[in-house]
N, CA and C of each residue as an Amber inpcrd file, in Angstrom:
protein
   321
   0.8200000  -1.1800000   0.0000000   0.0000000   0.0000000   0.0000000
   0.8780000   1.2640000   0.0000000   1.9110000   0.8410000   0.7450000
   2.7890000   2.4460000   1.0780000   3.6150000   2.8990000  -0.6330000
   3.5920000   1.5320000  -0.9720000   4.9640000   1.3320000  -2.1590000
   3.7420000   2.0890000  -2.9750000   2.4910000   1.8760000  -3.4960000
   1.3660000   2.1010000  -4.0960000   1.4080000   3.3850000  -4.5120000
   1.5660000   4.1680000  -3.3440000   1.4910000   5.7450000  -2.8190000
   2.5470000   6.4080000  -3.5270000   3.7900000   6.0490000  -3.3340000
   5.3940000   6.3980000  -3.4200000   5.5570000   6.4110000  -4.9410000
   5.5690000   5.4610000  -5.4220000   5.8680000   5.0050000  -6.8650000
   5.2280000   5.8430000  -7.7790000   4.2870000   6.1900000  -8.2700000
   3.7510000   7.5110000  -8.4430000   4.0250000   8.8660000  -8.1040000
   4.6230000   8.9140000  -6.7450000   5.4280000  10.3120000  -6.7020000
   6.7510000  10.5710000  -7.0550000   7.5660000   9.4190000  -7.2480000
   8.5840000   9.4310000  -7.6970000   8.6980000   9.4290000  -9.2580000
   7.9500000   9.0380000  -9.9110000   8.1210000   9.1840000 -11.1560000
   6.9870000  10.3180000 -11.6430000   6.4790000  11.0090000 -11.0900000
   6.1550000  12.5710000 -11.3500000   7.0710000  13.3390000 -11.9240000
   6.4570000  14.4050000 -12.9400000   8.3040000  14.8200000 -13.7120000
   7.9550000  16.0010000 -12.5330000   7.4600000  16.6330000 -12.0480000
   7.5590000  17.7050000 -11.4440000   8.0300000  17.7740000  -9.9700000
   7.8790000  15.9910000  -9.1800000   8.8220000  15.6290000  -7.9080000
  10.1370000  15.7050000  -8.5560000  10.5350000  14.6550000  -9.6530000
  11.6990000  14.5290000 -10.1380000  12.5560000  15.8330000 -10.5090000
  11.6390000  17.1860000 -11.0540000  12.3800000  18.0710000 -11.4260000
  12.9070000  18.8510000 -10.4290000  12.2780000  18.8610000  -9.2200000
  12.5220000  19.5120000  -7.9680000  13.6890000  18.9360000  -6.8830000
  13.5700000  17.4540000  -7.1100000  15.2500000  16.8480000  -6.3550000
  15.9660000  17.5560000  -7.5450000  16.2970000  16.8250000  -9.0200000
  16.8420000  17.6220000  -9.5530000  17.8940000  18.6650000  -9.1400000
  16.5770000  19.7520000  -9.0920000  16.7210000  20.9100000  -8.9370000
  17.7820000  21.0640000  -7.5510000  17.0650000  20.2540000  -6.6210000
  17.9370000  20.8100000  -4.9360000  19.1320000  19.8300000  -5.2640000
  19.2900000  18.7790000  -5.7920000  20.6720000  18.4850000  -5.9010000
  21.5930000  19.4440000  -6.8600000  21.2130000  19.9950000  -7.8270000
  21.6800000  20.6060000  -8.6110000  22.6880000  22.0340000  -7.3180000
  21.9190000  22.6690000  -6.7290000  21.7660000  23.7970000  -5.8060000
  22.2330000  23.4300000  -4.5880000  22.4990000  22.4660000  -3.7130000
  23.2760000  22.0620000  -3.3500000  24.9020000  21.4340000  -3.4360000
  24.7360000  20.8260000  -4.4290000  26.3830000  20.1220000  -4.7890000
  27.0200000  21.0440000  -6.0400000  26.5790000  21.1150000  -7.2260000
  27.2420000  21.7020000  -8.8870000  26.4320000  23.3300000  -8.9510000
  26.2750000  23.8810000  -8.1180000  26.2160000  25.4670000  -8.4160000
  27.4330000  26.0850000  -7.6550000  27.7690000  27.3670000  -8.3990000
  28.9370000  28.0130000  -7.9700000  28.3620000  28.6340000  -6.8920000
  27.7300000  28.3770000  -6.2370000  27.2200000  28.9420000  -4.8500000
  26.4430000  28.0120000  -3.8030000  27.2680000  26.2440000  -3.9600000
  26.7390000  25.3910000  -3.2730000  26.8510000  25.8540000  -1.8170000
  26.4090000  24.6320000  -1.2150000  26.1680000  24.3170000   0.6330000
  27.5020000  24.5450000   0.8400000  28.3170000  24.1900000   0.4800000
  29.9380000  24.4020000   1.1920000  30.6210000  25.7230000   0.7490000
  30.2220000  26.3080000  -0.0500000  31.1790000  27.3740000  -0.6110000
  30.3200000  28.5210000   0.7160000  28.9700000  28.0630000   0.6440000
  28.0600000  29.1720000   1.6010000  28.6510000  28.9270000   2.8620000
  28.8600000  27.6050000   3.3220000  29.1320000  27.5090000   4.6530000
  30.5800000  27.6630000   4.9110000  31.4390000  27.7880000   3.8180000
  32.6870000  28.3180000   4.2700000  32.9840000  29.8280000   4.2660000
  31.8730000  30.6620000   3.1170000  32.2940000  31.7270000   3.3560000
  31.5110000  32.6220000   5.2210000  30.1820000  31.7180000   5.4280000
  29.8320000  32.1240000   6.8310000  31.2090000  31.6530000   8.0260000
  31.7360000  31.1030000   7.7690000  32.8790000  30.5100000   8.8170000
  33.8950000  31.3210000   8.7740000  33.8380000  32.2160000   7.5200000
  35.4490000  33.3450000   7.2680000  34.5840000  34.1650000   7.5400000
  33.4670000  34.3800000   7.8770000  32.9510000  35.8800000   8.2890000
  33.4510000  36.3660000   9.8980000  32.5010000  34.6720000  10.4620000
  32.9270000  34.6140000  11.8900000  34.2650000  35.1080000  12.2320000
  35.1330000  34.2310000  11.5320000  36.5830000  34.6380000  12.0360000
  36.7320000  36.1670000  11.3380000  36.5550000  36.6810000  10.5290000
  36.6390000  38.1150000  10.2040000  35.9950000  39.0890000  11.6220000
  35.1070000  38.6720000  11.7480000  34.1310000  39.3190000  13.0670000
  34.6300000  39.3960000  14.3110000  35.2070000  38.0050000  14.0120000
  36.2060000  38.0350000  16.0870000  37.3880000  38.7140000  15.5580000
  38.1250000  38.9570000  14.3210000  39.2860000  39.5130000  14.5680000
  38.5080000  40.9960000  14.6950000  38.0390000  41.7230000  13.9560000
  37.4400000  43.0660000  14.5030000  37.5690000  42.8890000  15.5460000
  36.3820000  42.4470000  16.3890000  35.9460000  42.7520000  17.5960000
  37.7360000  42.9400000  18.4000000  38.5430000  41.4140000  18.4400000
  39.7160000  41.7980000  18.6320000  40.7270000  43.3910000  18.9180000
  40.6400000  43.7260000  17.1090000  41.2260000  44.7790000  17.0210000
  40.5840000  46.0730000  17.8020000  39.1130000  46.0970000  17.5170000
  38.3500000  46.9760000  18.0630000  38.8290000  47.2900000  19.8720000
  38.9640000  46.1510000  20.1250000  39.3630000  46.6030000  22.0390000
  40.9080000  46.6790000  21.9810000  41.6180000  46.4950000  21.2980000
  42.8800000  47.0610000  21.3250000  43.0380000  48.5780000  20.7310000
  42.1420000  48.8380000  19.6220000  42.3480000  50.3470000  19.4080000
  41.2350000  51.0860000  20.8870000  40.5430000  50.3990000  21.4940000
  40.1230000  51.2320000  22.8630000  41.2050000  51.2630000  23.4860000
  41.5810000  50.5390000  23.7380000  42.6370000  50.1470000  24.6810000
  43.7980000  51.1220000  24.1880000  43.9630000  51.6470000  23.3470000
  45.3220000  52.1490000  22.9770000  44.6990000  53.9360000  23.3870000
  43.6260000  54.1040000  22.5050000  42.8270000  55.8170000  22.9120000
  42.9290000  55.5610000  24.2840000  42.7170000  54.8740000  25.4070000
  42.3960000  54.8010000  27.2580000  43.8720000  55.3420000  27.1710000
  45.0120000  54.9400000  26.6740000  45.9800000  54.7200000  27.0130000
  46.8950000  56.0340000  26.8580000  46.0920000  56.7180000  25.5250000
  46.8640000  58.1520000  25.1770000  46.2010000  58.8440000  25.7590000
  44.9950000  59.2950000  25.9430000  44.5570000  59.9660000  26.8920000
  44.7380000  59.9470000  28.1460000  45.3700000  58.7130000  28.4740000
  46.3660000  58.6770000  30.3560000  47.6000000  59.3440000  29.7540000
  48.2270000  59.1210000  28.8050000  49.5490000  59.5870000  28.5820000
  49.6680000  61.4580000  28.6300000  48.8580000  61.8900000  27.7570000
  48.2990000  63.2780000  27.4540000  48.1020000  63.9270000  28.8850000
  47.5830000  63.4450000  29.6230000  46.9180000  64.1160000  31.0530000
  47.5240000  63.7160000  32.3760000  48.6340000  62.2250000  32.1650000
  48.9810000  62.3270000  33.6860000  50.4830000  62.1180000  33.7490000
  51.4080000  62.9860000  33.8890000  52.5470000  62.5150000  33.8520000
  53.6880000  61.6350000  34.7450000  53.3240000  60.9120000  35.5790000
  53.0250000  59.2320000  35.9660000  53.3530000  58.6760000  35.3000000
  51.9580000  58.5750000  34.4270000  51.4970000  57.7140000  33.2250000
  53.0680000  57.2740000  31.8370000  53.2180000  58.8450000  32.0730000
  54.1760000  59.0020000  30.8220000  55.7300000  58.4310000  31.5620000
  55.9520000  58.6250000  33.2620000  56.8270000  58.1400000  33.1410000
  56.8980000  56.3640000  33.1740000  55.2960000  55.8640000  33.9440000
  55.8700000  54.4790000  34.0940000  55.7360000  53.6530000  32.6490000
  55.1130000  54.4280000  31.4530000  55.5180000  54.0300000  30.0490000
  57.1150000  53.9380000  29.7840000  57.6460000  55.1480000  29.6940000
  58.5460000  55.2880000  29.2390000  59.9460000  53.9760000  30.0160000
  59.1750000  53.7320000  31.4920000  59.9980000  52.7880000  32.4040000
  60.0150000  51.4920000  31.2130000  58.8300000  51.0810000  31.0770000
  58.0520000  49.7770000  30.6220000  58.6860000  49.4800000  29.3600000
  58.1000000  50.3210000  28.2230000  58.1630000  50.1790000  26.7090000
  60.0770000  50.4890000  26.4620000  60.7440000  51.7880000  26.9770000
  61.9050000  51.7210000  26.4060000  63.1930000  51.5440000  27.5250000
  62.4170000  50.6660000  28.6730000  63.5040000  50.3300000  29.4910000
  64.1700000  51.7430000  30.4260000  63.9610000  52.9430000  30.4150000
  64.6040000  54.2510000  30.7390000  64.7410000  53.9720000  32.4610000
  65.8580000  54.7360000  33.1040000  65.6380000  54.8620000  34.3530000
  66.0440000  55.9330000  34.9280000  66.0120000  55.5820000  36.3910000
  66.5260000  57.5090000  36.8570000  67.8820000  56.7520000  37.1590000
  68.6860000  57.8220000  37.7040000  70.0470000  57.9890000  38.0030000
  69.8260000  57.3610000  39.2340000  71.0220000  55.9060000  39.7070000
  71.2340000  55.0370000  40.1380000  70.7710000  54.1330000  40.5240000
  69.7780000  53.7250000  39.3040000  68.7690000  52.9290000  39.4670000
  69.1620000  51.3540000  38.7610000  68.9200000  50.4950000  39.4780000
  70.0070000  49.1980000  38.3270000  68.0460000  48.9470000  37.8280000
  68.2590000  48.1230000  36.8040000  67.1450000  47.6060000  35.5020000
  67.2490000  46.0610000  35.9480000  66.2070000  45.4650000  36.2440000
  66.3370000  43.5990000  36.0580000  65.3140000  43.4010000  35.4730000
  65.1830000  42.9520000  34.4920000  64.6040000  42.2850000  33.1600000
  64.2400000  40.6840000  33.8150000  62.9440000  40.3390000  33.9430000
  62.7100000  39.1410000  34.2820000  61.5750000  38.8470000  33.2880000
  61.8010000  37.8150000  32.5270000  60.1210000  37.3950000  31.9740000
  60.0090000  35.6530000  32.0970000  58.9340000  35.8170000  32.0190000
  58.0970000  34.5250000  32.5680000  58.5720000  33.6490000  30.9100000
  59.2790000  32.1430000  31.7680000  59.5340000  31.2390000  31.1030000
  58.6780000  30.5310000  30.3010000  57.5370000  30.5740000  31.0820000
  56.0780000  29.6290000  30.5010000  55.3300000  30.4680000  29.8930000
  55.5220000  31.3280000  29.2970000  54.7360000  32.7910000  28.5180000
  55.4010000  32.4340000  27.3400000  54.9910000  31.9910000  26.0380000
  55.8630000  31.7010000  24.8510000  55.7140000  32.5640000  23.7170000
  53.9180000  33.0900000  23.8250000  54.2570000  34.3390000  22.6340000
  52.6990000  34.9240000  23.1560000  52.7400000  36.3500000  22.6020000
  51.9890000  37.0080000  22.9690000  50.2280000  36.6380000  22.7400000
  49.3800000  37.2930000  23.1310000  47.8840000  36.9570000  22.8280000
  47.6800000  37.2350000  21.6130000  47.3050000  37.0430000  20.6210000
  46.7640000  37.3820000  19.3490000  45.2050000  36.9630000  18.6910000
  44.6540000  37.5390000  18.1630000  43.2330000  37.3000000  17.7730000
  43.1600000  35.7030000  17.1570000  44.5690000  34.9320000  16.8590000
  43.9350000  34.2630000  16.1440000  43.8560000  32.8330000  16.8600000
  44.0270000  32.7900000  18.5170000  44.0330000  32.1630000  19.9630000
  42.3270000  32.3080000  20.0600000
């Protein structure tokens, strides 16, 4: 009875033209299921690297605007980034062994 039902819809040209059709649009169009789902997967990662960059350029404006307004700021930079010190001051350089490379968006 079920086969009865089926067999007739399968040989319909207008069922047939419609798999067809979604196999066609799925697998052999230049804009199949995988080309779509890889370019949504390079968006994502496009999106987290923004977002990424986005809080590092906050992070950098927080940072000139401390520099600009507190001069502190400017000296414990200048300690940090180019090593500088006052007069008779010794420098010890220590960095962490288990630290192997910096954070980057793509972690």
């Amino acid at each position: 009875m079920m086969k009865e039902k089926i067999l007739p819809l399968i040989f319909n040209k207008y069922f047939a033209a419609a798999i067809i059709f979604a196999v066609w649009m799925l697998f052999f169009d230049q804009r199949d299921y995988f080309f779509v789902h890889n370019l949504k997967e390079h968006r994502k990662e496009l999106e987290r690297k923004k977002k990424y960059y986005q809080e590092q350029i906050d992070k950098a404006k927080k940072d000139l605007v401390d520099l600009q307004n507190n001069p502190a700021a400017i000296e414990k930079y200048a300690r940090e980034h180019y090593l500088m010190k006052k007069d008779g001051e010794d420098i010890f350089l220590m960095e962490d062994s288990l630290k192997t490379k910096s954070i980057t968006p793509e972690q």
